[in-house]
C-alpha positions in Angstrom: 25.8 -13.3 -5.7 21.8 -11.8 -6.0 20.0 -13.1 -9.1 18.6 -9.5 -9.8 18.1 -7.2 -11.8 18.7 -4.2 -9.7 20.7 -5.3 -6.5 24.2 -7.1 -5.9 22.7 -8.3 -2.9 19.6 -7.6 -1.1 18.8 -4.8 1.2 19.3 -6.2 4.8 15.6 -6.0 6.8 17.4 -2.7 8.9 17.4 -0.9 5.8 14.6 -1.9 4.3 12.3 -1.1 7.7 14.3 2.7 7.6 13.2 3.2 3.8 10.0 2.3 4.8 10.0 4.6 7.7 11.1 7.0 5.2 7.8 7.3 3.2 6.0 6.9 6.3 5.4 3.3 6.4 5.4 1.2 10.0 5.8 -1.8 8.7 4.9 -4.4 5.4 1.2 -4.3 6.9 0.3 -0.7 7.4 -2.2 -0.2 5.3 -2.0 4.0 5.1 -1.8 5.4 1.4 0.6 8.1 0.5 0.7 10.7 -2.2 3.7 12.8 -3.8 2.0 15.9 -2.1 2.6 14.1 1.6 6.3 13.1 0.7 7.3 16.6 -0.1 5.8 17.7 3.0 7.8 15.3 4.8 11.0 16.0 3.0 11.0 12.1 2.2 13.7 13.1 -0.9 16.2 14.6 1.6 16.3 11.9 3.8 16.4 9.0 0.4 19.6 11.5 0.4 20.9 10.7 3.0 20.4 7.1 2.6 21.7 7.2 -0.9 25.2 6.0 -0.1 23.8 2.8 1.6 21.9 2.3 -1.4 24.2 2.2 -3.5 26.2 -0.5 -1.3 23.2 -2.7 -2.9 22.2 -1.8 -5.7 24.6 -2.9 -8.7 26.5 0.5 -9.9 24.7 1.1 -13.3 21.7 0.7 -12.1 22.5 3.7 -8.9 23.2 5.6 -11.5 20.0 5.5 -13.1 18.1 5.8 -10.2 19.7 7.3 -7.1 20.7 10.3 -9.5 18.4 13.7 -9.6 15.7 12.4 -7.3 12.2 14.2 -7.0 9.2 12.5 -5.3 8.3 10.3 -8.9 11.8 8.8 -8.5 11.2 8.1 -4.8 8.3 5.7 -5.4 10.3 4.1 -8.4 12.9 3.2 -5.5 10.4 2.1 -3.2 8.6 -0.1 -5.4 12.1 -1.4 -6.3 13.1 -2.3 -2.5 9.8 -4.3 -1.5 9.5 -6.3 -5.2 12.8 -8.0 -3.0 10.2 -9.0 -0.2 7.5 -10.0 -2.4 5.3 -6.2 -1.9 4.6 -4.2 -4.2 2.3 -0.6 -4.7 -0.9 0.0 -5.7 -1.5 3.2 -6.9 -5.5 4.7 -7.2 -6.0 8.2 -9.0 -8.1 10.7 -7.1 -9.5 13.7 -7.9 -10.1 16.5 -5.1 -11.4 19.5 -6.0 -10.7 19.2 -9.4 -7.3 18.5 -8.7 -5.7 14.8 -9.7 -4.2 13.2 -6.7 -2.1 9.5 -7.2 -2.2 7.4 -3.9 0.0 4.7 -3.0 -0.1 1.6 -1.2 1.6 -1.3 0.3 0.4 -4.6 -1.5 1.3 -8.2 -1.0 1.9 -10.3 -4.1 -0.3 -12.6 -2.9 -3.2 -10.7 -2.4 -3.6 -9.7 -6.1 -6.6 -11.9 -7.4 -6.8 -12.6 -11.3 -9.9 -12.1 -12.6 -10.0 -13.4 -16.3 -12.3 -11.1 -19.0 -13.4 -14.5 -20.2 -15.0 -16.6 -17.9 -14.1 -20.3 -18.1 -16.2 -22.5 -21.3 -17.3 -26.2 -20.3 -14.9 -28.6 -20.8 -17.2 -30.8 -23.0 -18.0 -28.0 -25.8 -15.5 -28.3 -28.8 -13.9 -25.5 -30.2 -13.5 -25.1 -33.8 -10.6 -22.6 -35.3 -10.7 -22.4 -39.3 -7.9 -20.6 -41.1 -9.5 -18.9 -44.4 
């Protein structure tokens, strides 16, 4: 048995390289951004339909429900992001505004490639800090 939240097991690699094909992915390292507008145009919720019932061979049953059910292009990238958090990925998504019009855009990230930048930068070593409670 999967220790996870979402899946009784996970997704084998077949059927996570068709999702992927599904949004219009190649692979892990295409590095194309998508937006809800270019997944309606390729129909990507119709064929998630059709590859509901093998979802739902994975996913554990309450959790289908919550997410395979009523599915519009939001939903889609919900499962997505789901499906490659089991390989380590994950999306970035940038807001974009053309022609006044707000556009989200959505890419394939690796886990590893996120770099923490702290608001604080790091104090010497050697300064004492002092914390009084008045």
């Amino acid at each position: 048995m999967c220790k996870n939240q979402l899946f009784k097991k996970l997704p084998p690699n077949e059927l996570f390289i068709r999702v992927l094909n599904v949004y219009g992915f190649r692979s892990l390292e295409d590095k194309r951004s998508i937006t809800r507008d270019y997944l309606k145009h390729e129909g990507s919720v119709d064929k998630i339909l059709k590859l509901k019932p093998e979802l739902e061979k994975y996913y554990l049953p309450c959790k289908a429900r919550t997410y395979l059910n009523n599915l519009n292009e939001k939903n889609i990238i919900t499962i997505l992001r789901q499906i490659l958090k089991t390989r380590d990925y994950t999306i970035i998504s940038n807001e974009k505004y053309i022609r006044g019009e707000k556009f989200i855009s959505y890419r394939l990230d690796n886990y590893d490639t996120k770099i923490y930048n702290p608001i604080i930068s790091k104090l010497p070593t050697n300064t004492p800090i002092v914390l009084s409670f008045e």
